[in-house]
mmCIF file of the C-alpha atoms, coordinates in Angstrom:
data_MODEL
# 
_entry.id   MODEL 
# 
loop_
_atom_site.group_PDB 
_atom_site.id 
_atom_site.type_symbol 
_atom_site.label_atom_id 
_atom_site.label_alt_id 
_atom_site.label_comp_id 
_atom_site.label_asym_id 
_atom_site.label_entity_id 
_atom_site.label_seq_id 
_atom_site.pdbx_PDB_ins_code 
_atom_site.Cartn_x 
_atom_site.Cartn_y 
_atom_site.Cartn_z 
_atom_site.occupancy 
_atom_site.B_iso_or_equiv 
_atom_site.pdbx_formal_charge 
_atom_site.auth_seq_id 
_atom_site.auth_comp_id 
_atom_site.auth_asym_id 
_atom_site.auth_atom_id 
_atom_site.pdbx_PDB_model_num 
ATOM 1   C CA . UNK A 1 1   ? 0.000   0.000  0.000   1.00 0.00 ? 1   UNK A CA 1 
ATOM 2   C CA . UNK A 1 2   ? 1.273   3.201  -0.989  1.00 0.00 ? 2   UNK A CA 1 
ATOM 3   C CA . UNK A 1 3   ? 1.959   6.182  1.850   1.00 0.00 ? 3   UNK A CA 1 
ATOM 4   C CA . UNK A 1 4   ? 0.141   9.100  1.288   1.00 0.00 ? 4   UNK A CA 1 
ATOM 5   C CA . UNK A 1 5   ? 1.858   12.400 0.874   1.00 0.00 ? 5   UNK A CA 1 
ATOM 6   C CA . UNK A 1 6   ? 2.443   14.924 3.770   1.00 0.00 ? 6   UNK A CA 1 
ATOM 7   C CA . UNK A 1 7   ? -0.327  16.983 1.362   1.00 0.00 ? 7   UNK A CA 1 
ATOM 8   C CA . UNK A 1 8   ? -2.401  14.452 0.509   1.00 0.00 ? 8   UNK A CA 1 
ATOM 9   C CA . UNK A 1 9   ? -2.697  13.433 4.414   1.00 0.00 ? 9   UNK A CA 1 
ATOM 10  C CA . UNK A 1 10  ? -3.725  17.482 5.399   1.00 0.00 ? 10  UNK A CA 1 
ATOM 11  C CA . UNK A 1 11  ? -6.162  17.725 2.682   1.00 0.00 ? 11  UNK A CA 1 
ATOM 12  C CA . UNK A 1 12  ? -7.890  14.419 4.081   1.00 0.00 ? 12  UNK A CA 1 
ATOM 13  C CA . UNK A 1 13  ? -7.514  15.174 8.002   1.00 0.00 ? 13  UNK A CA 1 
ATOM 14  C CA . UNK A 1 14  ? -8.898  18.782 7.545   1.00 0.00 ? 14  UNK A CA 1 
ATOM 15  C CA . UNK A 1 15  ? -12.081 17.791 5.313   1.00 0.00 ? 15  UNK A CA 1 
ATOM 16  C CA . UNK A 1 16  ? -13.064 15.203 8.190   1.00 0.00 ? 16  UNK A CA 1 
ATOM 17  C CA . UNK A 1 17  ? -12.630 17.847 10.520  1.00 0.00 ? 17  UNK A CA 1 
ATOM 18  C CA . UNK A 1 18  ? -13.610 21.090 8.942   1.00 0.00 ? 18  UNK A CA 1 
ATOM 19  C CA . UNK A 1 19  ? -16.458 19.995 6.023   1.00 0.00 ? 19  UNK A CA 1 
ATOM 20  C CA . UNK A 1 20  ? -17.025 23.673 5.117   1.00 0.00 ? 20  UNK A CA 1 
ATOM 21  C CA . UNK A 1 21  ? -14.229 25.525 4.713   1.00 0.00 ? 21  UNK A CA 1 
ATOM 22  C CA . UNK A 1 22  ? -15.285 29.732 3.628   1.00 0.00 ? 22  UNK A CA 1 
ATOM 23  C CA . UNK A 1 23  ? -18.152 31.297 4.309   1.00 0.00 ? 23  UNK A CA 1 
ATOM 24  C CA . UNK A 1 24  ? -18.061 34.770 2.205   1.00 0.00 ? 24  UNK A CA 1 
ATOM 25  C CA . UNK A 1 25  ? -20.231 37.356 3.396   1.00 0.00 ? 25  UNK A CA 1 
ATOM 26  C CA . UNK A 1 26  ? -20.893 40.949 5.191   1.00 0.00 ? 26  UNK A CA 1 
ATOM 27  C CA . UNK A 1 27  ? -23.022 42.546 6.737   1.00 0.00 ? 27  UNK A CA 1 
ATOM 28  C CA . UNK A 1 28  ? -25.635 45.577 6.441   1.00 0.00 ? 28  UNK A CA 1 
ATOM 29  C CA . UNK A 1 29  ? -27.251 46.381 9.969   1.00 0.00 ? 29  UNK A CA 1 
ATOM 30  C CA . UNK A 1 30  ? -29.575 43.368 10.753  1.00 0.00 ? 30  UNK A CA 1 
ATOM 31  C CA . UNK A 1 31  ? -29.179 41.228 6.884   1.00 0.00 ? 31  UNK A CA 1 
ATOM 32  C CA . UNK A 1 32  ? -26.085 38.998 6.185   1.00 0.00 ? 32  UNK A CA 1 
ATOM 33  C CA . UNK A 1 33  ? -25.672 39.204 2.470   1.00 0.00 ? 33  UNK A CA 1 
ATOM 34  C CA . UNK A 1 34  ? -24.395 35.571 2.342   1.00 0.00 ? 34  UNK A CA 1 
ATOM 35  C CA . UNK A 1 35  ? -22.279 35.656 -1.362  1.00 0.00 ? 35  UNK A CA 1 
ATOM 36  C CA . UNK A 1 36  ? -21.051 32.137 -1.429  1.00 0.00 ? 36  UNK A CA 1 
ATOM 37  C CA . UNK A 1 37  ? -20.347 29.111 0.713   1.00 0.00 ? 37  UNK A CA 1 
ATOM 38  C CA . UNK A 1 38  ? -17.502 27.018 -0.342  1.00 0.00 ? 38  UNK A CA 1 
ATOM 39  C CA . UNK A 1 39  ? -17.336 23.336 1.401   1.00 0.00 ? 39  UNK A CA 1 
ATOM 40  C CA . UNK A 1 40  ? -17.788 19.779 1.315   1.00 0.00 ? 40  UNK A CA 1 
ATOM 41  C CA . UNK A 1 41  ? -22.061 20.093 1.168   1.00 0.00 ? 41  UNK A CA 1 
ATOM 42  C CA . UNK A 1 42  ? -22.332 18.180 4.552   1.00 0.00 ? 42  UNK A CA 1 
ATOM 43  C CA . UNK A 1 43  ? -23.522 20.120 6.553   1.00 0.00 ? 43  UNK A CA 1 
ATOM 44  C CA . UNK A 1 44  ? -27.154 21.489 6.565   1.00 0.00 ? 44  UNK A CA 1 
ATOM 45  C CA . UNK A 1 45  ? -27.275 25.140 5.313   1.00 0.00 ? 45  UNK A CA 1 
ATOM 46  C CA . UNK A 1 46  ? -28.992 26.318 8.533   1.00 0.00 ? 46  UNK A CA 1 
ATOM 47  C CA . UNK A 1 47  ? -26.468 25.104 10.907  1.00 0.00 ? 47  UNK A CA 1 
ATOM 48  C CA . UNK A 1 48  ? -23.312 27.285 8.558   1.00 0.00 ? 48  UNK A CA 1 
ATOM 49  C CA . UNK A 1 49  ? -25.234 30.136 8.734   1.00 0.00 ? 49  UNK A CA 1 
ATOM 50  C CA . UNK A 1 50  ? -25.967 30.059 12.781  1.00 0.00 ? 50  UNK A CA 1 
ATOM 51  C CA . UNK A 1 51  ? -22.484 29.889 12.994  1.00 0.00 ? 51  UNK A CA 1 
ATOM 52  C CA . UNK A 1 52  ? -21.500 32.989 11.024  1.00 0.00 ? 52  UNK A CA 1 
ATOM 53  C CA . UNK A 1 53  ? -24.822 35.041 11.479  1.00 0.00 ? 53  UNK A CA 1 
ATOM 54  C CA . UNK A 1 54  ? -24.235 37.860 14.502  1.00 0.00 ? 54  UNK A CA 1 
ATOM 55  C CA . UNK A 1 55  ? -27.296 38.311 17.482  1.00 0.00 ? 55  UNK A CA 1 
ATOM 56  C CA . UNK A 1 56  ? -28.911 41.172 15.645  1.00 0.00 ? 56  UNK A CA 1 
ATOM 57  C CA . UNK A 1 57  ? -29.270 39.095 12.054  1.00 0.00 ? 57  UNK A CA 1 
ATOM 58  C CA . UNK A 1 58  ? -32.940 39.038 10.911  1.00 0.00 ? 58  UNK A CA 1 
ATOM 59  C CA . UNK A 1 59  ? -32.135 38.813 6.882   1.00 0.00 ? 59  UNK A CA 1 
ATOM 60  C CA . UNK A 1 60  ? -29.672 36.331 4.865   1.00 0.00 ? 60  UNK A CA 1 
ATOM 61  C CA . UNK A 1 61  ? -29.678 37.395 1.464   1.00 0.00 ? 61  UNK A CA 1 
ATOM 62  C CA . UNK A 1 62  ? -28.089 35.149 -0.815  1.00 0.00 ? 62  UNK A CA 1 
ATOM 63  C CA . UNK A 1 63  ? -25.643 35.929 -3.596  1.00 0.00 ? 63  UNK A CA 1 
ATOM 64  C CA . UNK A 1 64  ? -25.879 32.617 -5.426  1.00 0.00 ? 64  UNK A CA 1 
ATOM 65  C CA . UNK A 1 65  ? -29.485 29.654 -5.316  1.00 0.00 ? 65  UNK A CA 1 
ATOM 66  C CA . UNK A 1 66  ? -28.810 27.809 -2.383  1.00 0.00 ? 66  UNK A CA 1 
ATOM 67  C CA . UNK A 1 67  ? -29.221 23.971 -2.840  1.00 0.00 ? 67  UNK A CA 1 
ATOM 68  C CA . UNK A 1 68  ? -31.656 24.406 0.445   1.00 0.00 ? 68  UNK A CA 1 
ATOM 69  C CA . UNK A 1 69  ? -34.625 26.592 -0.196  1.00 0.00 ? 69  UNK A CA 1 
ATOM 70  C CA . UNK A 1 70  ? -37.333 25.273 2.423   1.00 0.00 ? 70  UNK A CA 1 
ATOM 71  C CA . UNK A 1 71  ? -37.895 28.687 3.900   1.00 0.00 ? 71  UNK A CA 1 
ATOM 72  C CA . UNK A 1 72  ? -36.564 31.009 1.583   1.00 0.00 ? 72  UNK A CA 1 
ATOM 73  C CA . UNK A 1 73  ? -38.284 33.821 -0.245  1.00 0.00 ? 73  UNK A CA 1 
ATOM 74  C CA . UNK A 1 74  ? -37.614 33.902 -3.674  1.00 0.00 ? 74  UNK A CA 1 
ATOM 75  C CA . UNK A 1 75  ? -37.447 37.404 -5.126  1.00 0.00 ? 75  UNK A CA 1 
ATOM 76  C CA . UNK A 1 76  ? -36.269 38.465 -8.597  1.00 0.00 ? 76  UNK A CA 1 
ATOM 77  C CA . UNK A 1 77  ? -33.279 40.600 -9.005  1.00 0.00 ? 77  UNK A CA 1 
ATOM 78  C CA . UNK A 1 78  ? -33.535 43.103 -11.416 1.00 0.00 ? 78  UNK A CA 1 
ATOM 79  C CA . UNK A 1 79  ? -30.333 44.545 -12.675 1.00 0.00 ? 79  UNK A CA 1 
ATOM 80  C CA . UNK A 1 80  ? -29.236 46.425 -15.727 1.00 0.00 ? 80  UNK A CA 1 
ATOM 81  C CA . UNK A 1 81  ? -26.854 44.640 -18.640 1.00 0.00 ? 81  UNK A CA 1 
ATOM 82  C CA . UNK A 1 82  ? -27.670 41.556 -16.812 1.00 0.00 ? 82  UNK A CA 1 
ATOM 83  C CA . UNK A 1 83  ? -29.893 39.795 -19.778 1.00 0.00 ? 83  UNK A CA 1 
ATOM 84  C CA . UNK A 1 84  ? -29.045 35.987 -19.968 1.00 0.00 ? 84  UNK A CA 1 
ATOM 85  C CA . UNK A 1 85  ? -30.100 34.012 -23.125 1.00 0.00 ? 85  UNK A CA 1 
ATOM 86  C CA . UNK A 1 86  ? -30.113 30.508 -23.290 1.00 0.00 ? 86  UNK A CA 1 
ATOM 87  C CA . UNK A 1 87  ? -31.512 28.150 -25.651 1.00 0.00 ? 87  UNK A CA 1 
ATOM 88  C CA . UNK A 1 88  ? -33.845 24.682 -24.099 1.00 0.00 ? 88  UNK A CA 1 
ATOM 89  C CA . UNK A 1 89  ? -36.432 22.756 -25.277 1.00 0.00 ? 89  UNK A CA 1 
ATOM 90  C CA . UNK A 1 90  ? -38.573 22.988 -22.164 1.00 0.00 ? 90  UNK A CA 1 
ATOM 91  C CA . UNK A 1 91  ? -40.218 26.794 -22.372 1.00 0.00 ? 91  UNK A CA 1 
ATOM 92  C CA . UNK A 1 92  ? -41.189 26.568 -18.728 1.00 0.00 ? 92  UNK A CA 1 
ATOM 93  C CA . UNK A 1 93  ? -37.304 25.760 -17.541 1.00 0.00 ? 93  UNK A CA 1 
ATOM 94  C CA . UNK A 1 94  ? -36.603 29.124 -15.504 1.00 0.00 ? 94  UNK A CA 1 
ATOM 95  C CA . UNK A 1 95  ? -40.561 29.488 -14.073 1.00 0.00 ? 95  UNK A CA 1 
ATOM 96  C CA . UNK A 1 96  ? -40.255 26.130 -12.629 1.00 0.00 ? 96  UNK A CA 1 
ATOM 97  C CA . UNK A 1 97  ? -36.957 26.246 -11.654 1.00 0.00 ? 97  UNK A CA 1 
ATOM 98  C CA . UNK A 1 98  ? -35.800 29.683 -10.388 1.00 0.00 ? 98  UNK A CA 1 
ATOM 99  C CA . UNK A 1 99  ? -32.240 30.237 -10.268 1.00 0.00 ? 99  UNK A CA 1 
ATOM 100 C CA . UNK A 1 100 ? -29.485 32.900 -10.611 1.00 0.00 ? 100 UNK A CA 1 
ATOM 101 C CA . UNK A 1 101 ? -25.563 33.186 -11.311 1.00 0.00 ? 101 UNK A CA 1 
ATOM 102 C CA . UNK A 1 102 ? -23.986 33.512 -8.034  1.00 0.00 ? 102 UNK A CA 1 
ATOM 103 C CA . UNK A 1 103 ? -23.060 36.822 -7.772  1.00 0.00 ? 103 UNK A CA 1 
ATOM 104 C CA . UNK A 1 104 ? -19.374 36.087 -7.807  1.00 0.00 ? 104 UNK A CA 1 
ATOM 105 C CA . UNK A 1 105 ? -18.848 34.945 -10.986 1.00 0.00 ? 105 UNK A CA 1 
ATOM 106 C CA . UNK A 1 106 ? -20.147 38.172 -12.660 1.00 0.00 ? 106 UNK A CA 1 
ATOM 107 C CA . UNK A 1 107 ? -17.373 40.827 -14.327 1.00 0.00 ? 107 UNK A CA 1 
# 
């Protein structure tokens, strides 16, 4: 059996230990604007965010669809020179299934 490197061995120890790794966020009065969450996926969305939300946090807004949406209240974002065109077979695609590009990948 082959010994894994020193690397290899860190990158293994720290995902059993730490399954979400950055959280990217800030904060305006009482909402979290929430941009991304980078991690593993194990752990429930509402126990990352009780860890990183302060006392006075009555808002997350997200920058990105969260894989969790029980309890979320979808609103569309209107921006300008933000048009997206795509091209499906299924007309009903983005009524049934509401999504956006996080926020972080935009220019």
């Amino acid at each position: 059996m082959e010994e894994q490197s020193d690397l290899n061995l860190l990158k293994n120890k720290s995902a059993r230990l730490n399954p979400y790794s950055l959280v990217v966020a800030d904060f305006e009065g009482d909402t979290m604007n929430c941009y991304d969450i980078y991690g593993t996926g194990e752990i429930p969305m509402d126990i990352i965010l009780s860890a990183v939300t302060k006392q006075e946090t009555k808002k997350v807004v997200f920058g990105f669809t969260p894989r969790e949406q029980e309890g979320c209240n979808i609103s569309l974002l209107k921006q300008e020179d933000t048009t997206l065109f795509y091209k499906t077979k299924d007309q009903n695609t983005c009524k049934e299934n509401q999504r956006m590009f996080p926020i972080l990948s935009r220019a």
